[in-house]
C-alpha positions in Angstrom: -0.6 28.4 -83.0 -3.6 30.0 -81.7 -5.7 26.5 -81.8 -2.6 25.1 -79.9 -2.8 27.9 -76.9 -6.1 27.3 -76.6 -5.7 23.4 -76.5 -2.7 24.3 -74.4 -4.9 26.8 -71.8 -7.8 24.3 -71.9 -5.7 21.7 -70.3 -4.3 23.9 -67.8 -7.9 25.0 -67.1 -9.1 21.4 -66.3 -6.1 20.4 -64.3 -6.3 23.1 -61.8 -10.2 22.4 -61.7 -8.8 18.8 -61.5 -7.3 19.5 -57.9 -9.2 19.3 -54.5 -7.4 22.7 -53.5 -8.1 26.2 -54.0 -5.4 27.2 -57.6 -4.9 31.0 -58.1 -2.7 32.6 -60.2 -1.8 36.3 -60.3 0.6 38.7 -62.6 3.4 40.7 -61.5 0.7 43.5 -61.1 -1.4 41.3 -59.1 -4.1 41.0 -61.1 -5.9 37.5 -61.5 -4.9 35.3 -64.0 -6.3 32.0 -63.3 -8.3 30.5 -59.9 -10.4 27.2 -60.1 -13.7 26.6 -59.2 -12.3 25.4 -55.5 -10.9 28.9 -54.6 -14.0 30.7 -55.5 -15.6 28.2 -53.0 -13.2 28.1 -50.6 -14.0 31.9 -50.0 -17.4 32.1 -51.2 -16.4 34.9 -54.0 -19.5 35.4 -56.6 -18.1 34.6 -60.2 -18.7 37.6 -61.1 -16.4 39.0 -58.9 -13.8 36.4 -59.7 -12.8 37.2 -63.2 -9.6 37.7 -65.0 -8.5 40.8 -64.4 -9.6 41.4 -61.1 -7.2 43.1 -58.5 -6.3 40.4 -55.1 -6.9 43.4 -53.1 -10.8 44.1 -54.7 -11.4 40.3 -53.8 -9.9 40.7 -50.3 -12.1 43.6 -50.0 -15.2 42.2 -51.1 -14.7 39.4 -48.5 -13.9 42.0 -46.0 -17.0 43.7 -46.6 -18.8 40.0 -46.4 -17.4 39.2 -42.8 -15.6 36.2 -44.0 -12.2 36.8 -41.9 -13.8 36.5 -38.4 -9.8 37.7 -37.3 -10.0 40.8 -39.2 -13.7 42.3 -37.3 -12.8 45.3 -36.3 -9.6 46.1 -37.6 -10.1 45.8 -41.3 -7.4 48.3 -42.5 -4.9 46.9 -40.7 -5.7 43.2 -41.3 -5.7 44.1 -45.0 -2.4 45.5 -44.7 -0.6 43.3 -43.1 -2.2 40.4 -45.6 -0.9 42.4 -48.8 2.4 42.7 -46.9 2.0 38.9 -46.4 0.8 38.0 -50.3 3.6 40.1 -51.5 6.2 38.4 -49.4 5.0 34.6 -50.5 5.7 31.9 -48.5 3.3 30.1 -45.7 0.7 30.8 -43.6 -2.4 30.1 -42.2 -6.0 31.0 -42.3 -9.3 30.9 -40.6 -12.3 31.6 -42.3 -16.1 32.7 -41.1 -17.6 29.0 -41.0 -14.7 27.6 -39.1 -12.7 26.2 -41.7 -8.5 26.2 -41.6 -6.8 26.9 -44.4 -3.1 26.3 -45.4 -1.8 29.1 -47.7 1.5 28.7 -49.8 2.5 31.3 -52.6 5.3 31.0 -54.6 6.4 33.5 -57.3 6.8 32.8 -60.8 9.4 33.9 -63.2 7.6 36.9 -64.7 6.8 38.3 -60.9 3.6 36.9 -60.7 2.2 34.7 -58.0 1.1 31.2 -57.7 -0.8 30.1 -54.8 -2.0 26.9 -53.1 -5.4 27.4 -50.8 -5.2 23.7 -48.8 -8.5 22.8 -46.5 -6.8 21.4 -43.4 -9.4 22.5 -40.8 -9.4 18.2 -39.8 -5.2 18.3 -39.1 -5.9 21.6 -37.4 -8.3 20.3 -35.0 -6.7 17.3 -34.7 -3.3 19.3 -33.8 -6.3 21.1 -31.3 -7.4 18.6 -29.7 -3.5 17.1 -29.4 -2.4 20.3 -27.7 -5.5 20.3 -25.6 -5.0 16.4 -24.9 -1.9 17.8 -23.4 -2.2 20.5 -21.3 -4.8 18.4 -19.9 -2.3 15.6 -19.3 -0.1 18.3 -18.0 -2.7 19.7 -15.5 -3.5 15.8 -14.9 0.2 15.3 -13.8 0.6 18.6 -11.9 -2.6 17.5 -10.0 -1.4 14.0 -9.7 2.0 15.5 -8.9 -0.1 17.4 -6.1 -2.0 14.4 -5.0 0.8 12.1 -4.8 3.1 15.0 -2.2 -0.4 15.2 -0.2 -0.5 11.1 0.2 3.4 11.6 0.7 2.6 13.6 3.6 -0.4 11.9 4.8 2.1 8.4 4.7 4.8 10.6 6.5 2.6 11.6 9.4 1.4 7.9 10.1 4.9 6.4 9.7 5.6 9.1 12.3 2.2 7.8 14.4 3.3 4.3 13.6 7.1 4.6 14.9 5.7 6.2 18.2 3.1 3.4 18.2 5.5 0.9 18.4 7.7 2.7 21.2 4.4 2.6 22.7 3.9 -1.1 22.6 7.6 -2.0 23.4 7.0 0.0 26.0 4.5 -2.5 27.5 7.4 -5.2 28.2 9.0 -2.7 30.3 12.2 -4.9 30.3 13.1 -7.7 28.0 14.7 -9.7 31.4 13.3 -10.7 34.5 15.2 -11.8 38.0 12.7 -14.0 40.1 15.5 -15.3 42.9 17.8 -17.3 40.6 15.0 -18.1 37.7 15.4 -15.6 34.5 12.6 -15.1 31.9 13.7 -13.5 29.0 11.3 -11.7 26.4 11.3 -11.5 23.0 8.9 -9.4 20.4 9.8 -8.6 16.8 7.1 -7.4 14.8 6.5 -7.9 11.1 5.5 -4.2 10.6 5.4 -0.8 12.5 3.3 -2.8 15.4 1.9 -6.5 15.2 -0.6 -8.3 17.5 1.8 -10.4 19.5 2.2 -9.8 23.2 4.3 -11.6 26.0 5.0 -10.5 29.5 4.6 -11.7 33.0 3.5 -11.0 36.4 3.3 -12.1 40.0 0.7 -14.2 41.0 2.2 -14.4 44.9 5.6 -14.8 46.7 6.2 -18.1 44.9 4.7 -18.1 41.8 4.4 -16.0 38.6 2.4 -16.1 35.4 3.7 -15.7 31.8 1.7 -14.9 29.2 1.8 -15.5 25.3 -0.5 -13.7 23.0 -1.0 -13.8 19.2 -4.1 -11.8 17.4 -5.2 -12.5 14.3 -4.2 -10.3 11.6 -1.6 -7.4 11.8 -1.0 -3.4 12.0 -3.0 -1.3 14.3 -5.8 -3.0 14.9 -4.3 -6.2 15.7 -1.5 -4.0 18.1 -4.4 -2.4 19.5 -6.3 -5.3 20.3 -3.0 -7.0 21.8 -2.0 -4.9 24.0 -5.8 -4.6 25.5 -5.9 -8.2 25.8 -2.4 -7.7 27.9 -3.5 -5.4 30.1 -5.9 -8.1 31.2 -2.8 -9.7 32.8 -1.5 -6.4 34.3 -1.7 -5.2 37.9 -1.7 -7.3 41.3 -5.0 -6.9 42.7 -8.2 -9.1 41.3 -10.0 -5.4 39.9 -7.0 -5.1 37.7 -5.8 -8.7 36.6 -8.5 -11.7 34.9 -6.4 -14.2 36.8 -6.8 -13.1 40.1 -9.9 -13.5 42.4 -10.2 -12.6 46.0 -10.7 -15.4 48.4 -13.5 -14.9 50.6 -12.2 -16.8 53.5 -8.8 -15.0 53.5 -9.5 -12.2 51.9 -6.4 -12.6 49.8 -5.7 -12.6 45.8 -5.4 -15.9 44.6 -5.5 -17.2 41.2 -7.7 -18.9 38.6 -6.9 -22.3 37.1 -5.6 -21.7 33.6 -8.3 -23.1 31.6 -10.6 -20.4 33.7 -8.6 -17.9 32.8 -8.9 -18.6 29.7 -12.8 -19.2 29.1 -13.1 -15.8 31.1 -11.3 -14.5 28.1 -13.2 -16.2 25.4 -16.2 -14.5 27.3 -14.9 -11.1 27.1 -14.2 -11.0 24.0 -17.1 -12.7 22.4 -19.6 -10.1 24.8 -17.8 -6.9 25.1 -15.4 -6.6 22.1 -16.8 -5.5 19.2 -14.6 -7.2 16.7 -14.5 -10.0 14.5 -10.9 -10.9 15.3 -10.0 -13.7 17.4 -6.5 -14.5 18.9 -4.3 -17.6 20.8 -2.8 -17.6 24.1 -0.6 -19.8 26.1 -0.8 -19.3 29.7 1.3 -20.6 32.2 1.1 -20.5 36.2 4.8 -21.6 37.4 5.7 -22.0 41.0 9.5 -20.8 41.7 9.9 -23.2 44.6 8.6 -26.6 43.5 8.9 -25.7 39.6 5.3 -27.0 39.2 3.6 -25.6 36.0 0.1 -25.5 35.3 -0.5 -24.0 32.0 -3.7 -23.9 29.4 -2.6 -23.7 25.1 -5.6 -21.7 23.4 -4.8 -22.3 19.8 -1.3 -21.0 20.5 1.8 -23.1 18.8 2.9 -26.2 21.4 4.8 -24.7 24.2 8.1 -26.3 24.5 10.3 -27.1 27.1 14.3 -28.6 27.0 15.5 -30.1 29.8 19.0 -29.6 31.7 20.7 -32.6 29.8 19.2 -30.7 26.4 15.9 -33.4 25.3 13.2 -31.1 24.1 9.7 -31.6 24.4 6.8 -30.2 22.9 4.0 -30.3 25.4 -0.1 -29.6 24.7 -2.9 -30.7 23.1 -3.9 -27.5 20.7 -7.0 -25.8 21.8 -9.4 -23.7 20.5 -8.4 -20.2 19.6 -9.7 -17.8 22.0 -13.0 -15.3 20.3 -14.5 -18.1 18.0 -16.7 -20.3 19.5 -19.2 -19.4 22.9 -18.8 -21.6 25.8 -16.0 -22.7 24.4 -14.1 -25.1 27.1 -10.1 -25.3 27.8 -8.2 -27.9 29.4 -5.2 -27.4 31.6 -2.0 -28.6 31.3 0.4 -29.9 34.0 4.4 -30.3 33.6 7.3 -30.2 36.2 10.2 -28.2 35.5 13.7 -29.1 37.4 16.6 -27.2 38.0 18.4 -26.1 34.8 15.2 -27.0 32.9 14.0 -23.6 30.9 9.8 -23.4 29.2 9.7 -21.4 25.8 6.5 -20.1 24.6 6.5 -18.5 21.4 4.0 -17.3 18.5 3.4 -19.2 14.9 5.5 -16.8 13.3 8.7 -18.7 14.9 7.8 -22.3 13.3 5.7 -21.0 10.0 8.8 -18.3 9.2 9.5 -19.5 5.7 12.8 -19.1 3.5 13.5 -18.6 0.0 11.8 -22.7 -0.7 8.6 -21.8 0.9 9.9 -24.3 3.5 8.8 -23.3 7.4 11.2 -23.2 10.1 8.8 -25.7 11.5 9.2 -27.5 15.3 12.1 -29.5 13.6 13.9 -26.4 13.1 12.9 -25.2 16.5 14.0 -28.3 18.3 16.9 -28.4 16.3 18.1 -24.2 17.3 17.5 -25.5 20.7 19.7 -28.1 20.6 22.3 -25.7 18.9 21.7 -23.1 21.4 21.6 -25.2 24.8 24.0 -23.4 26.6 23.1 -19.7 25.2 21.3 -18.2 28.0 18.6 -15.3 28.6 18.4 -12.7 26.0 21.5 -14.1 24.1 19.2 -16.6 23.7 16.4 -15.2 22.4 18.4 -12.5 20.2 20.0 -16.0 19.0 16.9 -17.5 18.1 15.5 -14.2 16.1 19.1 -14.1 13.9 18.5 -17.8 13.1 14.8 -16.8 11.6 16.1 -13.9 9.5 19.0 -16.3 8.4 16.4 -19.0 7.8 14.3 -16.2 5.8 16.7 -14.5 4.4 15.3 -11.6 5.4 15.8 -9.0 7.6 12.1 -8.3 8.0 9.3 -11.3 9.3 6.1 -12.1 7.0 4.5 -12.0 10.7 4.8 -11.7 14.0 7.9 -13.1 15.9 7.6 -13.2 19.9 8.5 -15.3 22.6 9.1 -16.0 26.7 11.9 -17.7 27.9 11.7 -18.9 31.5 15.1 -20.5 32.7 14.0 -22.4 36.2 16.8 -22.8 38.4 15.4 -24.1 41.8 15.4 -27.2 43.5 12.4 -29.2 43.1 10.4 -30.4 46.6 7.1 -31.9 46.2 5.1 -33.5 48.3 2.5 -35.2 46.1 2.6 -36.0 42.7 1.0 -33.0 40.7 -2.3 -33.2 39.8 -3.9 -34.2 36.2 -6.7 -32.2 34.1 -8.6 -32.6 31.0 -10.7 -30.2 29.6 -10.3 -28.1 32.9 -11.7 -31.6 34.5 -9.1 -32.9 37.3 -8.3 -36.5 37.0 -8.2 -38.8 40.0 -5.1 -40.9 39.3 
């Protein structure tokens, strides 16, 4: 019986000493009973210390005493009481020791009163569980700051919609009215732009008693910039003297205003911008000098989209040759156009963002779609007209909103024609001796 306990120990003996993890047994008295070589590790006890027989409280005071609970400095006494309180309780719990390490307790009583007890290194799941709870506060703090950030761009976006709304009150403000009355002729306006603002520009203005000019611009690009830029380019066109308007020179022999041929209009403004604006940008115009009266037109297509006129009994032609965009190319030369409108004939000039508007197929409105909405809209007239033409765009789109820039001037000419020559030809700004 006695070899068979001690065959029966020994076994016991070398499977605790088996395990990774601190084994200690104690008696209903609390004195030790067993502990493997791991436990006397774990807490650096000196074998000597650790024998059978030895009270847990002597071995938590001779760690005391060593400094290895870095939580009980200071407050011994009542460290050790609340651990016996703890050890006599069983159950789980944690513990950090001098050198850092993490260790999970679990004691479990045993029939007889005593105590078994587990002593389980997990210093690498506690830092791991560390360094998850650090990983997210920090992704808290990240999303409170990106919370932060994101109301401060918020702002920042609300204020420049806010500048961007009153920007483009500004520029609609620039076609101070969307029809004009010149004796019986109408011209009708039209600007729709793809954002906030855009870079096109139409408007007119009197050249003398009998004729006016109407104006088509288009800069390249969009938002501020290109608005900016736009409405500059317009103000070119504004005023009636020759300080305030590029057409209009003062005739030394009269002393009146009178006006530059189209192409010279033009050039002037390929000059100006290539000299004195500091941008990269470049834009198209389509300029037209109309006499009331006769219904002459003398007009000058700078890159811009063919201007486009229907007649009374509804034919629509495209008139032009191109051009060169205006800002591109120095010394860059411009030829000027002659057509005659008669009575119930009506001119439209309008930007690329009327024939490139594309639908749902990719497909652009194109000048067959054009010609054709004229045709379907002969006998809609002024700003019906033009309001007309804009609903058949966003119906073409399928949008209510343009990819770009949608403007245009619609000049109804109702006058009788009277000429008393046949109107000159140009090319190139060059007049043409017939």
């Amino acid at each position: 019986m006695e070899r068979e306990v001690r065959t029966a120990r020994g076994q016991l003996l070398a499977a605790v000493e088996a395990l990774d993890d601190g084994f200690v047994y104690f008696d209903a008295d609390d004195r030790l009973v067993l502990a493997n070589r791991k436990y006397g590790e774990l807490y650096q006890i000196d074998p000597a210390i650790l024998v059978k027989g030895a009270r847990f409280e002597d071995l938590l005071r001779h760690n005391l005493a060593q400094g290895r609970y870095p939580d009980a400095i200071g407050r011994e006494e009542d460290w050790l009481r609340h651990r016996l309180e703890r050890f006599r309780n069983t159950g789980r719990s944690s513990q950090r020791l001098s050198d850092g390490r993490v260790l999970q307790i679990v004691e479990r009583r045993t029939d007889d009163g005593g105590r078994v007890g587990l002593r389980v290194d997990v210093t690498e799941l506690s830092l791991a569980r560390e360094n998850a709870r650090n990983s997210e506060a920090r992704a808290l703090q990240q999303n409170r700051d990106l919370r932060a950030a994101l109301d401060e761009l918020q702002n920042l976006y609300d204020a420049i919609d806010r500048d961007l709304m009153e920007a483009r009150k500004l520029q609609h403000s620039l076609i101070r009215k969307r029809q004009h009355d010149f004796d019986g002729s109408t011209l009708s306006l039209l600007l729709k732009s793809s954002g906030h603002v855009g870079g096109d520009m139409v408007g007119t203005f009197i050249i003398s008693t009998a004729r006016i000019g109407i104006y088509a611009i288009d800069v390249s690009g969009h938002g501020v910039a290109a608005a900016m830029l736009g409405a500059r380019i317009a103000g070119l066109f504004s005023g009636g003297e020759h300080q305030q308007n590029i057409v209009l020179i003062r005739d030394p022999k009269t002393g009146k205003s009178k006006a530059y041929d189209p192409h010279d209009v033009a050039a002037r403004i390929n000059e100006l911008m290539l000299d004195e604006f500091e941008t990269e940008t470049y834009l198209t115009i389509a300029y037209a000098d109309i006499d009331l009266q006769t219904g002459k037109m003398r007009l000058v297509q700078a890159g811009h989209p063919h201007p486009v006129i229907q007649r009374a009994d509804g034919r629509v032609e495209f008139i032009g040759d191109g051009g060169l965009p205006i800002g591109l190319i120095p010394n860059a030369r411009f030829a000027t156009i002659e057509a005659q409108l008669m009575p119930g004939d009506r001119l439209l000039l309008y930007s690329d963002g009327v024939t490139e508007c594309i639908n749902r197929n990719s497909e652009e409105f194109g000048e067959d779609g054009l010609r054709a909405t004229l045709v379907k809209l002969a006998k809609v007239k002024g700003t019906d007209f033009v309001d007309a033409l804009k609903w058949e765009l966003m119906h073409w789109s399928g949008k209510d909103e343009f990819d770009d820039d949608v403007s245009g001037a619609l000049l109804e000419f109702n006058h009788a024609t009277y000429l008393t020559e046949p109107p000159s030809r140009y090319y190139r700004g060059v007049r043409i001796e017939e």
